[in-house]
N, C-alpha and C positions, 0 to 999 in steps of 0.2 A: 626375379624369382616369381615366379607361377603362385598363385593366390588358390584355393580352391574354396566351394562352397561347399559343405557337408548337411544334407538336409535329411531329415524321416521323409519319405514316400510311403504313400499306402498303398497297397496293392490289396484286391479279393482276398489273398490269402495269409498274408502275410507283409511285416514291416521291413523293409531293407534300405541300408546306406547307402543315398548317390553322392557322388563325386561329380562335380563341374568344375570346368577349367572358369574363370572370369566371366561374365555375362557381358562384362564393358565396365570403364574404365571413366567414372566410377559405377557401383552396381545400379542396374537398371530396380526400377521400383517393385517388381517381381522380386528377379531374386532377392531382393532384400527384406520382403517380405517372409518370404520362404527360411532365408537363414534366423528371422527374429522368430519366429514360428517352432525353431529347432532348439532354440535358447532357449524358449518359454516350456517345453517338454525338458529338456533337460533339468530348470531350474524346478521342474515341479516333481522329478525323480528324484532329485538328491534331498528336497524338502520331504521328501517319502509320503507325498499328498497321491499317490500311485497304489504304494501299499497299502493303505489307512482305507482306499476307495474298493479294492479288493480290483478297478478295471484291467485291461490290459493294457501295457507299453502301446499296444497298436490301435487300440478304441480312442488312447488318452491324446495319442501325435492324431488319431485321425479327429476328434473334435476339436482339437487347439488349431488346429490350418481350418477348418471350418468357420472358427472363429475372428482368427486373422482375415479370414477372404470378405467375409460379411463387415467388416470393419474397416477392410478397405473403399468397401461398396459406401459405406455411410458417413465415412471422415468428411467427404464433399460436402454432404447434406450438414453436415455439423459445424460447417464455417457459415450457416447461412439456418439456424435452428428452426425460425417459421418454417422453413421450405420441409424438414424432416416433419414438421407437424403434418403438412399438406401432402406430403408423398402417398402413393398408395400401395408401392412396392414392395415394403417392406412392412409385414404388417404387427406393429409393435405398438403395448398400450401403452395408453398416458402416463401412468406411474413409471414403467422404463425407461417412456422417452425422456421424462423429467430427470431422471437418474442417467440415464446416458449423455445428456448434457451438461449435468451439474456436474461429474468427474470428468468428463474431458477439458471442461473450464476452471475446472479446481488448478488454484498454484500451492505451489510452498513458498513461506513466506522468505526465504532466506534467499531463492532464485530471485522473487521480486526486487527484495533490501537491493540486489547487487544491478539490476536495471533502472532504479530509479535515479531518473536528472541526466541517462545518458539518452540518444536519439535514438529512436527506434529505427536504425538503419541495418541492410547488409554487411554494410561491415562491423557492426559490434552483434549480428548474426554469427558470424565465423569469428567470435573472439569467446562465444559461448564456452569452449572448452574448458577455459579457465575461470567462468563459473560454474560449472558441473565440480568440477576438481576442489574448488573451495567450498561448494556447498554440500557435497556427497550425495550431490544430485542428477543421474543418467543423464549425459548428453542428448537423451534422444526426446527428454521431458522439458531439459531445457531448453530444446528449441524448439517445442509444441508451445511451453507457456510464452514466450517471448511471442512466437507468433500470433499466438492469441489478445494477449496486449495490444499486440500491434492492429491488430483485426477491430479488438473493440474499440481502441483510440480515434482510429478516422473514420468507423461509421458514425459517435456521436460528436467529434471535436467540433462539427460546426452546429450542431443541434441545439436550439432554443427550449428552454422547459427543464429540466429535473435532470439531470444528468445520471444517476440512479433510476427514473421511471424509465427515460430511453433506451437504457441498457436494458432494461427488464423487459422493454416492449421485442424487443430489435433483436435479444438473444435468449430468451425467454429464459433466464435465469433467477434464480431464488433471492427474494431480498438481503440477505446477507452476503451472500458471494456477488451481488452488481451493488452493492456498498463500498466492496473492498475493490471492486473494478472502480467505482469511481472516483475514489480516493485519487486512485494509481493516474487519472484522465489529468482529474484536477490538476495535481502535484507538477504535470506535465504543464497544463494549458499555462502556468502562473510562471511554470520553467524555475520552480523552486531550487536551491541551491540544497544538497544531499551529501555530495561525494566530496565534501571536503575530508581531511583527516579528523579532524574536531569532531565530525558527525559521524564518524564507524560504527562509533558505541550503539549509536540511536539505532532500533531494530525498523521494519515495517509495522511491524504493529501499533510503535510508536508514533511513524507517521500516519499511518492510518487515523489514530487516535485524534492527534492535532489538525489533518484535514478535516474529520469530520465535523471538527470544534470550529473549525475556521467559515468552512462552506454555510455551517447554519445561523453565524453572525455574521461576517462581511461581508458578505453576499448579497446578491439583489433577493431582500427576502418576500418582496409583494410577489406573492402566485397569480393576483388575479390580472396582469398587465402582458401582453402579449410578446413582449423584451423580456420578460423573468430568465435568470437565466445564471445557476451557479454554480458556472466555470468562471464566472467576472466574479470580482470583486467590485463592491460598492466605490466608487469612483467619488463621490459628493462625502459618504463617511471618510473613505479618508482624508481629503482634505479637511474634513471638519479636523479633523483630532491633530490637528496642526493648531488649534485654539486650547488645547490643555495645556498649553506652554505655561500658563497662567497658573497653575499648579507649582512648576518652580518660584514663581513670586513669593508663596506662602509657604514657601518651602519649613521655616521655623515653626510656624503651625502646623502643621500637616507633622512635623516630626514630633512636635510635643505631644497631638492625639494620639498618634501611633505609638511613644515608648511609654506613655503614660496607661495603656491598654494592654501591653505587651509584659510589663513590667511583673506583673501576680505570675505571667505564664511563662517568663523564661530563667533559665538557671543566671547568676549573678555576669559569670563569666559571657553568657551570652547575648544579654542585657547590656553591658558594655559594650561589644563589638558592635552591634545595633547602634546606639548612640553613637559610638562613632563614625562610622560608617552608613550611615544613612544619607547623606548626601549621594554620594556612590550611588547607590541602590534607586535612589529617585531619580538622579538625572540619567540614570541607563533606560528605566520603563517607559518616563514620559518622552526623553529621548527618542527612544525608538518609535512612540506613537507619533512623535512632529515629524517621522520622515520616511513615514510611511506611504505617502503619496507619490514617494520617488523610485521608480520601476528597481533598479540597482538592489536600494537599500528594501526592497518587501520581497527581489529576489532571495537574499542571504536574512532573511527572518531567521532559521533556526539558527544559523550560524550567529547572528547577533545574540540572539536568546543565551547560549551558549557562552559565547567568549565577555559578555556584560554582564551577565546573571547568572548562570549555574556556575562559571568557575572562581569568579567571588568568594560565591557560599561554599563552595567544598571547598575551598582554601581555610575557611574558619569552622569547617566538619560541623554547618549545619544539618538536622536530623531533616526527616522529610515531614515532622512535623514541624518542626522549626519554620519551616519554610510554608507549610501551610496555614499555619499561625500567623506570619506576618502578612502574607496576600493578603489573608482574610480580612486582617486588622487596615493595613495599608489600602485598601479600596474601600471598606466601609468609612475609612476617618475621612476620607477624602471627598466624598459624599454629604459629610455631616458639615463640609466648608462653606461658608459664603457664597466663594466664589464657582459652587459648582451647581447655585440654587437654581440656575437656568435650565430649563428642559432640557433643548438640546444637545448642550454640554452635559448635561450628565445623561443623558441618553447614551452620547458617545464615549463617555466613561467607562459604562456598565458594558457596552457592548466589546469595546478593546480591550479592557482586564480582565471581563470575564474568558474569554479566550486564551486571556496571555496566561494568568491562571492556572488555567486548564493543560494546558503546552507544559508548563516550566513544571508542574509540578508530574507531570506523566515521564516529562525527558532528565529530571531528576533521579538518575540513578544513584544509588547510594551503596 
């Protein structure tokens, strides 16, 4: 069956409907231009932004293909943002251009949620449909942001320095939107574990949240050494935190500070689960910090977080205070221990909890 394209043409005098048979199979970059051109006139008449402006049908189809044409000319440039700076052909100011790049690099966060932890390859390109469909987000945005990800990922994946400043140099974007870009880098470079079922619930903001908490503790945090560099994780911290095991040795201590602090702040009935279950509770944190040096077990981080710790606690309909009551308590007592009077054991105390923290208590939905 014969396809046809229905477009606005403008003519000197007047707006008329052409008919084309197929341009080719599939449409050439023209015409497909041309027919998005006739959509975007259409959806702006039935929005009645035609009436409201008092234009004509035919002033309004002849500035929207104006508009598509110039945006064809400039999409190039916009994979490549210095070069739109340096252009001279298009003569458009700074405040535009920052605006014209910062919305063609905008995502939604719910396109990202569903690429994150898979490959940025052609074939989960052409699977995009069925993220458009579950996101209620146009196919045609979702494979603008995907390819954008994929654009920003291997210009900085091998770049030494700031992974956020690169982005900024490289695509001249706004400190917040090359935030959320670098999140998206990291989560990849570390090949974080996302798409399990356990992790549906958790949104991108969420991970965004615990990258960013991650990147500015485990990370190589010396700026001033010419290696800096936080897409790695600190290699020497985590092996340190393979020496907090010594935590469980006092494990009776560390639990008496803890219910004995807890004790004015929790209801009677919560107070007892705590006491009993407090072994549980410790050997999942410090647990997870002694085997963190093992590629495996720091790829499925959230997943661990997750099926040791948050499904615990909602199993005993702790509140989200509850649970920030006992962090707090639980890392300070541990601090006041003996065994953590060493600098850099509690160096590395401060640096692993304060994170895990921050994580458990962000991906704690309630």
């Amino acid at each position: 069956m014969l396809k046809v394209f229905v477009l606005f043409v403008m003519t000197q005098k007047s707006l008329f409907v052409s008919v084309f048979a197929p341009c080719s199979s599939p449409p050439s970059r023209v015409c497909t231009a041309l027919l998005i051109a006739s959509e975007a006139v259409t959806a702006l008449n039935q929005r009645g932004v035609i009436q409201q402006s008092g234009a004509t049908l035919e002033l309004v189809a002849s500035d929207v293909l104006d508009h598509y044409r110039t945006y064809s000319l400039l999409e190039r440039l916009l994979h490549n943002p210095p070069k739109l700076a340096e252009q001279l052909a298009f003569q458009i100011e700074p405040q535009t251009r920052r605006l014209l790049i910062e919305k063609y690099y905008e995502f939604d966060d719910a396109v990202i949620r569903e690429l994150l932890g898979k490959k940025l390859s052609s074939r989960h390109r052409k699977d995009l449909d069925e993220v458009s469909e579950k996101t209620c987000v146009l196919l045609k945005s979702c494979r603008r942001q995907f390819d954008n990800v994929k654009r920003v990922f291997k210009v900085v994946e091998d770049m030494q320095g700031s992974v956020v400043q690169n982005i900024k140099t490289n695509f001249l974007l706004p400190e917040e939107l090359a935030r959320r870009y670098g999140a998206v880098v990291f989560i990849a470079c570390i090949k974080f574990e996302t798409g399990k079922k356990k992790l549906q619930y958790l949104t991108f903001p969420d991970f965004y949240h615990c990258a960013q908490s991650i990147m500015a503790s485990w990370t190589y945090v010396d700026k001033g050494v010419p290696e800096y560099d936080d897409k790695e994780l600190d290699r020497e911290f985590l092996l340190d935190l393979r020496e907090l095991r010594i935590l469980l040795e006092k494990e009776k201590e560390h639990k008496h500070l803890v219910c004995q602090k807890l004790k004015p702040q929790l209801l009677e009935r919560s107070y007892q689960e705590l006491d009993a279950n407090f072994r549980s509770y410790t050997r999942a944190l410090v647990g997870l910090a002694c085997n963190l040096h093992r590629s495996r077990e720091l790829r499925s981080l959230f997943l661990e977080l997750v099926e040791r710790c948050l499904e615990p606690w909602r199993q005993v309909s702790w509140s989200h205070t509850d649970l920030r009551n006992f962090l707090a308590c639980y890392f300070q007592c541990a601090l006041e221990m003996d065994v953590l009077r060493e600098a850099d054991l509690k160096s590395s105390w401060e640096r692993y909890l304060t994170v895990v923290t921050s994580c458990l208590l962000r991906m704690y939905h309630t």
